[in-house]
Each structure stands twice: as structure tokens, then as C-alpha cells.
C-alpha positions as CSV (number, residue, x, y, z in Angstrom):
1,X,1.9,5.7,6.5
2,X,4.2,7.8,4.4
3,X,2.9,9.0,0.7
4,X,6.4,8.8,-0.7
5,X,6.3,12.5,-2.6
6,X,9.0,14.6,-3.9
7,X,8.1,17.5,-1.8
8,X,6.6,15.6,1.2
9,X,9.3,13.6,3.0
10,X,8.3,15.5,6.6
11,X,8.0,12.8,9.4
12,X,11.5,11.7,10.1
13,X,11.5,8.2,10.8
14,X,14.2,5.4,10.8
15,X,14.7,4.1,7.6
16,X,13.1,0.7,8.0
17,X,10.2,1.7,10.1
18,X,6.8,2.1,8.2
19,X,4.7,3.8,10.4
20,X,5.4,7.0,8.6
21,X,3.4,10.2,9.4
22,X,1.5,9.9,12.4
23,X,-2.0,10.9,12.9
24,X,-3.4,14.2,14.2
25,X,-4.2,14.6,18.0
26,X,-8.0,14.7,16.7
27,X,-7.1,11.6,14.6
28,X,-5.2,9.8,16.9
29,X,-7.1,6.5,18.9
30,X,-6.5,5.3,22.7
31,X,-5.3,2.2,22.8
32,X,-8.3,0.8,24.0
33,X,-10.3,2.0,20.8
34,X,-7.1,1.4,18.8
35,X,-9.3,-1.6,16.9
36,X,-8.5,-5.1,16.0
37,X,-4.7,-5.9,16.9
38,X,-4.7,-8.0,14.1
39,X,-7.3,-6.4,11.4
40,X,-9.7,-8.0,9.3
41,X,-7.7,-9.3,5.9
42,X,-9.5,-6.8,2.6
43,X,-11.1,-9.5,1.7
44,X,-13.3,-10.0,4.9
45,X,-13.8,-6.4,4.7
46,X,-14.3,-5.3,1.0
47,X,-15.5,-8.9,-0.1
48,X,-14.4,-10.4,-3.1
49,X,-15.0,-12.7,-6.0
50,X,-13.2,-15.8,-5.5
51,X,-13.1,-16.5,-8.7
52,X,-10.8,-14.1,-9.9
53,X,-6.9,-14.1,-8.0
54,X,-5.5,-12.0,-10.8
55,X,-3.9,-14.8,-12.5
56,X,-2.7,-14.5,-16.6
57,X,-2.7,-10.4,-15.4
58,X,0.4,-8.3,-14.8
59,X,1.1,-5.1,-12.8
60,X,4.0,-3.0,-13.0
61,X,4.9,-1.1,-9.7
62,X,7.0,2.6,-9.4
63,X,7.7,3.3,-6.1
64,X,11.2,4.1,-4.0
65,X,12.6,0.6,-3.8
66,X,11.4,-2.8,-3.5
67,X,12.2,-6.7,-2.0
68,X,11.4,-10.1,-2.9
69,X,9.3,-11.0,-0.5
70,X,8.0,-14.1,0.2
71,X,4.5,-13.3,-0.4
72,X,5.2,-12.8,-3.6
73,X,8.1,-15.8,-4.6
74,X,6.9,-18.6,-3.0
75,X,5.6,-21.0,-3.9
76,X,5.8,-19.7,-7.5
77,X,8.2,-16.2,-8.1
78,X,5.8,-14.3,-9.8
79,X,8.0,-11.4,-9.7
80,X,9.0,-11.1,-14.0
81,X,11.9,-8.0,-13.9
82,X,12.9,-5.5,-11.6
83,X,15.0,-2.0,-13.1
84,X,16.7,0.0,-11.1
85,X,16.3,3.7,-12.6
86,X,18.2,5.7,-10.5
87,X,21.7,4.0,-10.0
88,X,22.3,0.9,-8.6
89,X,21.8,-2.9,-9.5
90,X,18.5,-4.1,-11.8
91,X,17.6,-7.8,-11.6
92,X,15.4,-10.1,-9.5
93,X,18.7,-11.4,-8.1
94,X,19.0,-7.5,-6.5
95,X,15.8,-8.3,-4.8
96,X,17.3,-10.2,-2.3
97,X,19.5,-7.3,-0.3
98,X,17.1,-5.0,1.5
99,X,18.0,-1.7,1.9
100,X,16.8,1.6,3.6
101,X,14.0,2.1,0.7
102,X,13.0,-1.6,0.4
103,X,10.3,-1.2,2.2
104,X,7.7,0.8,0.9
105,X,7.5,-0.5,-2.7
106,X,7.7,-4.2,-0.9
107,X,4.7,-3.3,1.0
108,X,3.0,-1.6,-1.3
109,X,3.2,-4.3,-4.4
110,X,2.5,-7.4,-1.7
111,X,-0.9,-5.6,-0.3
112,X,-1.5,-5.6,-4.0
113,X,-0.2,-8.9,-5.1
114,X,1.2,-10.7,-2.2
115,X,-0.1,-14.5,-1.2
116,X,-0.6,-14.0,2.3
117,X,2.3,-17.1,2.7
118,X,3.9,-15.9,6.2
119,X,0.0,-15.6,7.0
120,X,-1.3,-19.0,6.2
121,X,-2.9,-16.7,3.6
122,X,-5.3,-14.8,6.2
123,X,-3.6,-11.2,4.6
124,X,-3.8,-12.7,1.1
125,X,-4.1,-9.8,-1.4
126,X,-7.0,-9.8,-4.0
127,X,-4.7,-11.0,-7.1
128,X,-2.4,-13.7,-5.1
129,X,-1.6,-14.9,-8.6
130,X,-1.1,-11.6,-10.4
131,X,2.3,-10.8,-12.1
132,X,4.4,-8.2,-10.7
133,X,7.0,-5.8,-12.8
134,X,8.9,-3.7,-10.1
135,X,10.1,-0.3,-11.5
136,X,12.7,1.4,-8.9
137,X,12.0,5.7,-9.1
138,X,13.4,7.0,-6.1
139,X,14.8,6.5,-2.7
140,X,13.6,6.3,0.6
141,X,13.3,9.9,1.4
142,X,12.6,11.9,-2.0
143,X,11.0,10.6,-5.2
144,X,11.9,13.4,-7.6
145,X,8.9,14.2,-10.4
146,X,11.3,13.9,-13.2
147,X,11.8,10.1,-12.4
148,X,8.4,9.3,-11.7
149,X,8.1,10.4,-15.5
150,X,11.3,8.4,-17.0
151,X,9.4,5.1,-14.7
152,X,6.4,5.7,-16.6
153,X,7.7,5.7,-20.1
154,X,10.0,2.7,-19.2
155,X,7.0,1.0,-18.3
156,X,5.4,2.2,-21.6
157,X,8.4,0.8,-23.5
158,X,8.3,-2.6,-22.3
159,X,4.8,-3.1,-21.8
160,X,4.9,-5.3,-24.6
161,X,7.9,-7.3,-23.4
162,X,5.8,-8.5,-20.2
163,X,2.4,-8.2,-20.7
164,X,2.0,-4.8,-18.9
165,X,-2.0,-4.2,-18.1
166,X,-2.0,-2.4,-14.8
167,X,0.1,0.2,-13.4
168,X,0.4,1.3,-10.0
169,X,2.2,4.4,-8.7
170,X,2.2,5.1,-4.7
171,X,4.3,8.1,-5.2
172,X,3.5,11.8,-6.5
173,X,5.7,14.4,-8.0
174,X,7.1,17.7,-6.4
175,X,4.5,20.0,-7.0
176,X,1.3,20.8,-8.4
177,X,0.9,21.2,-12.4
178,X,-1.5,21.3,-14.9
179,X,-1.9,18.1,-16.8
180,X,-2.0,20.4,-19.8
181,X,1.3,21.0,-19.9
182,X,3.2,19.0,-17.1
183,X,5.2,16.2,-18.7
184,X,4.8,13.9,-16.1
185,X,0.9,14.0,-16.4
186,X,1.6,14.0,-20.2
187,X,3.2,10.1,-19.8
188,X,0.3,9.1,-17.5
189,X,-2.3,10.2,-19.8
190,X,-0.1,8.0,-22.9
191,X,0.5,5.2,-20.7
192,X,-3.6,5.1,-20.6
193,X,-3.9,5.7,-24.2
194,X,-1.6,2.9,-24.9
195,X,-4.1,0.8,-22.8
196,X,-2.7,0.6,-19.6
197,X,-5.0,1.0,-16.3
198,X,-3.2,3.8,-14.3
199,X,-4.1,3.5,-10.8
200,X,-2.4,6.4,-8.9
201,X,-2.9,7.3,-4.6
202,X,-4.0,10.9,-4.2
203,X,-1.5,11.3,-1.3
204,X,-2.4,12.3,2.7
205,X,-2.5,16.0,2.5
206,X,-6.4,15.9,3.7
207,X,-5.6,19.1,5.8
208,X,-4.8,21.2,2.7
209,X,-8.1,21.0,0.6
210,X,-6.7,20.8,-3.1
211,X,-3.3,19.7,-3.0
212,X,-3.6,16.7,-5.5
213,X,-0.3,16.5,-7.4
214,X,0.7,14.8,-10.6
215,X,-0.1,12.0,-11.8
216,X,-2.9,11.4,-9.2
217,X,-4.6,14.9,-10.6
218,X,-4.2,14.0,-14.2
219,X,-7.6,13.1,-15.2
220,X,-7.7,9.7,-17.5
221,X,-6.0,7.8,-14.3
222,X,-7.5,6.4,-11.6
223,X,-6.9,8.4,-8.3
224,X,-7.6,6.6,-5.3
225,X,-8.3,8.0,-1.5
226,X,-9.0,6.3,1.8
227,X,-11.2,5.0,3.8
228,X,-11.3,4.0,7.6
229,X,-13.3,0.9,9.1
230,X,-11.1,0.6,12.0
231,X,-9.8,-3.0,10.8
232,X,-13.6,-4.7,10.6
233,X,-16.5,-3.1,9.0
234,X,-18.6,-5.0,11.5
235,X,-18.0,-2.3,13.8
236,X,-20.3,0.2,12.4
237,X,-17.9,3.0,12.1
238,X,-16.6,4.3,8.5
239,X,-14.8,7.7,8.3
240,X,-13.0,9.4,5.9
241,X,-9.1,9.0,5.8
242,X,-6.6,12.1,5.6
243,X,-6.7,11.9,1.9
244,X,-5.7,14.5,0.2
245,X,-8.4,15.6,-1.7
246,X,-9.4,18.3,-5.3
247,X,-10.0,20.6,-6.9
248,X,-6.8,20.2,-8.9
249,X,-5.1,23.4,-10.2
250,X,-7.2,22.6,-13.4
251,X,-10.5,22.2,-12.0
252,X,-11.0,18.6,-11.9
253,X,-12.2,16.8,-8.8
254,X,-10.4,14.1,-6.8
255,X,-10.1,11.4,-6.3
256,X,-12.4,9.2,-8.0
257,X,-12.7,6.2,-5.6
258,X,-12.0,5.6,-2.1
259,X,-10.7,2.5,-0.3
260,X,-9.4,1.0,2.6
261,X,-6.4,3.2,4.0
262,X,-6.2,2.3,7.9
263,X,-6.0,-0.8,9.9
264,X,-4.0,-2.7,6.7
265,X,-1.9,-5.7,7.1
266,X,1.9,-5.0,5.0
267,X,4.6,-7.3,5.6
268,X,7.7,-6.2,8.2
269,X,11.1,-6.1,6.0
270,X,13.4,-8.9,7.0
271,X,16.6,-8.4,8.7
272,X,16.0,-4.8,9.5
273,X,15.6,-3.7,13.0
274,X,12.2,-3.5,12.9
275,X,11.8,-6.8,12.2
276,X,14.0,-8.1,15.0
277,X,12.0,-5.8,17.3
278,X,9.1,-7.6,16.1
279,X,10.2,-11.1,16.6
280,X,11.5,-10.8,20.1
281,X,8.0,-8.6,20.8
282,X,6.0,-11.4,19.4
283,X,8.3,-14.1,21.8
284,X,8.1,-12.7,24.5
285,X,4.1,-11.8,24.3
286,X,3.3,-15.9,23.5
287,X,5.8,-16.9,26.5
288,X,5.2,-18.2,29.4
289,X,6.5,-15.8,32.8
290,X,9.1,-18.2,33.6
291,X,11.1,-17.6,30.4
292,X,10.7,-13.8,29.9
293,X,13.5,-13.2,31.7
294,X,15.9,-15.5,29.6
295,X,14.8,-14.3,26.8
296,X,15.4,-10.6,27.5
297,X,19.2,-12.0,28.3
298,X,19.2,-13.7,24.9
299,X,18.4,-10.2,22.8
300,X,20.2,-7.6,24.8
301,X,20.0,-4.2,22.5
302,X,16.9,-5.9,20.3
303,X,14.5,-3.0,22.1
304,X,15.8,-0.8,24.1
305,X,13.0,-0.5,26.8
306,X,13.2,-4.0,27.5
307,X,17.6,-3.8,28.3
308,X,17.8,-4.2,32.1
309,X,14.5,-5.7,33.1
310,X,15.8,-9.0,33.1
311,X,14.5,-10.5,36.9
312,X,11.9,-8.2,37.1
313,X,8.3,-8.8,37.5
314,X,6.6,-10.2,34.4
315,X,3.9,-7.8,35.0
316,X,6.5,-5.5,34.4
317,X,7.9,-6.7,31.7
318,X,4.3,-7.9,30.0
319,X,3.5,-3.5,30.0
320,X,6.4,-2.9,28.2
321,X,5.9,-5.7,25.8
322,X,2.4,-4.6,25.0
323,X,3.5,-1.1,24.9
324,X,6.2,-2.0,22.2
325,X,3.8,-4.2,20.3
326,X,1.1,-1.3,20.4
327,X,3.3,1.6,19.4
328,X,5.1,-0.4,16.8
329,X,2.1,-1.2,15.2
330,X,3.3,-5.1,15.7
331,X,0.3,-8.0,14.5
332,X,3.0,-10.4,14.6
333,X,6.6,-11.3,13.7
334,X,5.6,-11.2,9.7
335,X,3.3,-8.3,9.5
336,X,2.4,-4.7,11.1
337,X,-0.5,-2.2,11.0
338,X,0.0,0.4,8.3
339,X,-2.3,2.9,7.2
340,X,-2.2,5.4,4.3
341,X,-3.3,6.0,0.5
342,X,-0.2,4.3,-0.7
343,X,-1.8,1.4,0.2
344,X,-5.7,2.3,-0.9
345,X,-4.2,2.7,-4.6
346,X,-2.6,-1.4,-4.9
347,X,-5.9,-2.5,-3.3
348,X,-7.9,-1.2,-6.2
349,X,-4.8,-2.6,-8.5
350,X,-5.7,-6.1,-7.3
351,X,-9.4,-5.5,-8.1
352,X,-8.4,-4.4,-11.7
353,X,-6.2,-7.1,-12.1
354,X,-9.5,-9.4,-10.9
355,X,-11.7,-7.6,-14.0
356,X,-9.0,-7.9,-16.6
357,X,-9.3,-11.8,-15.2
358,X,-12.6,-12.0,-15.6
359,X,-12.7,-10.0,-19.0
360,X,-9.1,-9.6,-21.2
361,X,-11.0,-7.0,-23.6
362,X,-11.7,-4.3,-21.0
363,X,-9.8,-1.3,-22.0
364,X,-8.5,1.5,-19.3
365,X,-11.6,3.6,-20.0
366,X,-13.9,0.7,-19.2
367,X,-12.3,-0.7,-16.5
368,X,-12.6,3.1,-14.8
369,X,-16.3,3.3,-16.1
370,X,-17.4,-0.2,-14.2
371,X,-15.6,1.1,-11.1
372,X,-17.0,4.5,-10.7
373,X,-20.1,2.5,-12.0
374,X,-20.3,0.2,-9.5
375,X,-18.9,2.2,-6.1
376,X,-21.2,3.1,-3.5
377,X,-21.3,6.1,-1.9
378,X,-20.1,6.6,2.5
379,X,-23.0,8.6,4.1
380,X,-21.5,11.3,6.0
381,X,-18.5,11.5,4.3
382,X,-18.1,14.7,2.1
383,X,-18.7,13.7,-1.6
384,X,-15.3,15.8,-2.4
385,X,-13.6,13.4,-0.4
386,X,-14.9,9.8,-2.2
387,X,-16.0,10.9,-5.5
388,X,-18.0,8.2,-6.7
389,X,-17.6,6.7,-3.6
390,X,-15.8,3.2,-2.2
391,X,-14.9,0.0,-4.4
392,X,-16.8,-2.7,-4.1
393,X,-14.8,-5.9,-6.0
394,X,-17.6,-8.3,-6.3
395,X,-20.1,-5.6,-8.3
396,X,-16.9,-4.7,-10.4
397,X,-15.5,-8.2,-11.5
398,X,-19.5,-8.9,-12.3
399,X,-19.7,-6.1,-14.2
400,X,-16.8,-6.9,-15.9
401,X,-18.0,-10.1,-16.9
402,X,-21.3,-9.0,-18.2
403,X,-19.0,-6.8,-20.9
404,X,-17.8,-9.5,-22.7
């Protein structure tokens, strides 16, 4: 999955389509050790304190666009303002027309807050009743570092206004910088002193050892990398993700925590291709032979490897289908497989939002403290790769409780 960056827009994809960068050769899986098709929800796999669901707590989200998803509006829109800062339309009422850079900030503030609704709640989030504030930075292929800053200090200027506690940001500037004198690292570190939890992905450059960029490498926020179960911890096999990893260009290591980055459930962005690729995918894999055919005549142009196989063999036609499903990362009509540290940062968003829950009086420092506190270290992954090591949401939101 993409890390939207200002210098890092490299994997040319259609607009729409979220699989972003695509893995190594040494990375890469065979289909038959591909993992679950539909993974684990983050609450099988990270457990989590049921207790908690984020509610009375809001977020605010930076990232290159966003979309009122249904995860997050129904049945209660929980979705307080949405700005536009880089021309176009603000309002929740703009929420409604996706657009080419919809789809990252939709996916990445519903794996964070979303309801699981088009699920029947299996890929609820860990703060289904959290508060969202959706802050539009950039576009689809280039989030500039500049308006990364101007998101942050809009966020700092209405905190007030909505309740602001957490902030997420699943985007990273242009270039290196020391926090010292970069201005963007400058309004992360006074978002935190104005008490607001910065939570910030490290990015996926895990191939260049110390290319953390700002505000991930600023040190008072939370800078999150990834982790890969393979969609079910069960399976005995946890490796490091392609995170990019410290020292930053002042010394300081990153990132702090580590999370779930691979085998993720994100919701598919309605009325884009993808998403009619995904429907007729998902039809045809639940039909019976004797109307695969008919179908295929129905959606003519929907995916192209399918045109012309109408009256062929349903073996035939099943290979394709499971080919298209497998490449396209389909689970089903609602939801793909996505996989990157844009979506490792809003999981540990939702687990803040659980402590500030559990405990209103935790300040950013605190809430950082009880979550290095309470990680647990991978063995056999390289400490400069986890830091204190992966999340775990049930010590954290316990913890949180005992500082009252």
C-alpha cells in the first residue's frame, strides 16, 4: 500500500486502485501461501478491550482526500467537519462525490474508526464509536510538506471547536529535516504540546535504512511501523514489514511501535472501477456454472479478462475469476487486502482513542509512555525496526485505567 509522501509517488497505479507499491520479489507470496483470503479482523489478531469503542473521543485525519463511507455514517454519522485545504469544496455534504484521491484518507480513517457496517461488523475498527475530523492536505499523487504543515495548524486551531484529542497523519513530507529547525516538525511537536496525541506512519522505505521523514522523525510524536502475521497470528509466522526505519538525520531512532501492516481489511471506494470489478468478481465466484455465462453478458467491459468468455467452460471462466479476485486483492464486494504503514499508524489511533476512553486525563506524553510501556518486543525482528516493540491494546487501555 502506498505511503502517500511528497517525494514518494513511484508505483503508478490507477487512481482508484489501492494496492499501491507492490512487494519485492523476496517479499512477494505464491498464491498458495498468499494467507487468509479474508484476514483475521485487528481485533482477533491484536485483541482488544471491549470495553472501550472510542466513544466521547475524537480524531482528526490529514491525508490526500477522503469519503463518507458507510462505515463511518451509519447508523450514526460520526463524521463532525471535513476542510478542504488545497482548493475545492469543504463540508460533509462534499463527502458524498468520490474522486481520484478519495480513497486513501477513506481507508485510512475507517481502519481507524470505521464500524465494520458492510461487514456485519467482522472488520470493525477498535473505536467504532470514535469521532472523526477529516482534514484534506494533498491529492492523490503528491502531498506537498508545506500542506501537511498548514493541516496541522488548522487542526491546532480548531481543536477546541471539536474536541480534537488524537491526530493521525498517513502522509510524510518531501524530504528529510531536522526537527530543529523544519517547520513542519515544529507544528507537530506544538500540536503535542497543546495536548494532542500525534500518531504519525514512518512510511515503506525499509530498503533505505534511515529515511524517516518529517513529522514521523520528529521526536514527541508517535511514529508507527509494521508488522506482518500473514492475516492470523495463529499461524506462527511474524515478520517485519518494509517499514522504513531510523536513525533520523538528528540521531533519534524510529519508530517507536510497530503494528499490523499486511493482510488488513480497508473498504473498496464505491462507484469507482475497482469497485465494479469487485462486485461482478464476487458474483460470479458465489454463482452457480449455469449462470456464469449470463452474467459475463450482463457486464461486458467490467474486467477485461473476462470480455469474450461468455459460453466457455466454467472452469475456464472460474481461473480467471480467482485470478482477478487474487491479484486484486478482492475479500469481497465491500472490502480488499491492503497492506502498508499508512494503515499501522490509524490502528494505534483507535487504541489511543480506547485509553483517552478509559482515562480523559491522559496527556500525549502519558498516553506514549503506557504504550512504549506496555509493547512487547518480536523475537527475531531487529530492535531498530520495532523499537519498543508491537502494541498490545488490552495491556494499554489497562494501563490507562490504573492512571486515573
Amino acid at each position: 500500500m502506498e505511503y502517500v509522501t511528497g517525494c514518494d509517488s513511484q508505483h503508478e497505479k490507477r487512481p482508484d486502485d489501492p494496492r499501491g507499491s507492490a512487494l519485492s520479489p523476496s517479499q512477494r507470496l505464491l498464491p498458495e501461501h498468499a494467507g487468509p483470503a479474508a484476514p483475521l479482523s485487528v481485533a482477533a489478531r491484536l485483541g482488544t478491550d471491549g470495553r472501550f469503542t472510542g466513544r466521547g473521543v475524537v480524531a482528526a485525519f490529514l491525508d490526500s482526500g477522503f469519503y463518507a463511507h458507510s462505515d463511518l455514517t451509519q447508523p450514526v454519522n460520526r463524521i463532525l467537519d471535513y476542510v478542504n485545504l488545497v482548493g475545492g469544496p469543504s463540508g460533509i455534504e462534499a463527502l458524498t462525490r468520490p474522486d481520484v484521491s478519495s480513497w486513501h484518507g477513506m481507508m485510512t480513517s475507517v481502519v481507524a474508526g470505521g464500524n465494520g457496517l458492510l461487514s456485519g461488523g467482522r472488520y470493525s475498527s477498535l473505536a467504532p464509536e470514535m469521532g472523526l475530523v477529516l482534514v484534506k492536505v494533498g491529492q492523490a499523487a503528491r502531498i506537498r510538506h508545506d500542506d501537511i504543515t498548514t493541516g496541522i495548524e488548522w487542526v491546532l486551531e480548531n481543536r477546541e471547536r471539536h474536541g480534537i484529542r488524537v491526530l493521525n497523519i498517513s502522509c510524510g513530507g518531501d524530504h528529510e529535516a531536522s526537527y530543529l529547525v523544519d517547520r513542519l516538525s515544529r507544528a507537530a511537536e506544538d500540536a503535542v504540546r497543546e495536548g494532542i496525541v500525534v500518531v504519525c506512519a514512518v512510511g515503506n522505505q525499509g530498503e533505505r535504512p534511515g529515511y524517516v521523514v518529517p513529522p514521523a522523525s520528529t521526536p514527541a510524536v508517535i511514529s508507527v511501523g509494521g508488522l506482518n502475521d500473514f492475516g492470523d497470528p495463529a499461524l506462527g509466522r511474524l515478520l517485519p514489514y518494509r517499514s522504513s526505519f531510523g536513525p533520523t538525520v538528528d540521531g533519534l531512532q524510529k519508530p517507536e511501535l510497530i503494528t499490523l501492516a499486511d493482510f488488513l481489511a480497508a473498504p473498496i471506494l464505491p462507484g469507482t472501477p475497482t469497485a465494479r470489478e469487485a462486485e461482478l468478481l464476487t458474483r460470479l465466484d458465489a454463482a452457480p456454472d449455469s449462470e456464469l455465462s449470463a452474467i459475463i453478458s450482463e457486464n461486458l467491459g467490467v474486467f477485461g479478462p473476462l470480455d469474450g468468455l461468455e459460453g466457455k467452460q466454467p472452469y475456464l471462466i472460474r481461473q480467471v475469476v480467482a485470478a482477478g479476485l487474487h491479484d486484486g486483492l478482492v475479500i469481497d464486494e465491500n472490502y480488499k487486502r491492503v497492506d502498508g504503514t499508512s494503515f499501522a499508524a490509524p490502528i494505534v489511533t483507535s487504541i489511543v482513542a480506547q485509553m483517552l476512553e478509559a482515562n480523559p486525563t491522559l496527556g500525549p506524553g502519558e498516553v506514549k509512555r503506557i504504550l512504549l510501556r506496555t509493547a512487547e518486543r518480536v523475537p527475531g525482528i531487529e530492535l531498530e525496526r520495532q523499537g519498543w516493540g508491537v502494541v498490545r491494546p488490552e495491556a494499554a487501555v489497562e494501563a490507562a485505567l490504573q492512571a486515573r
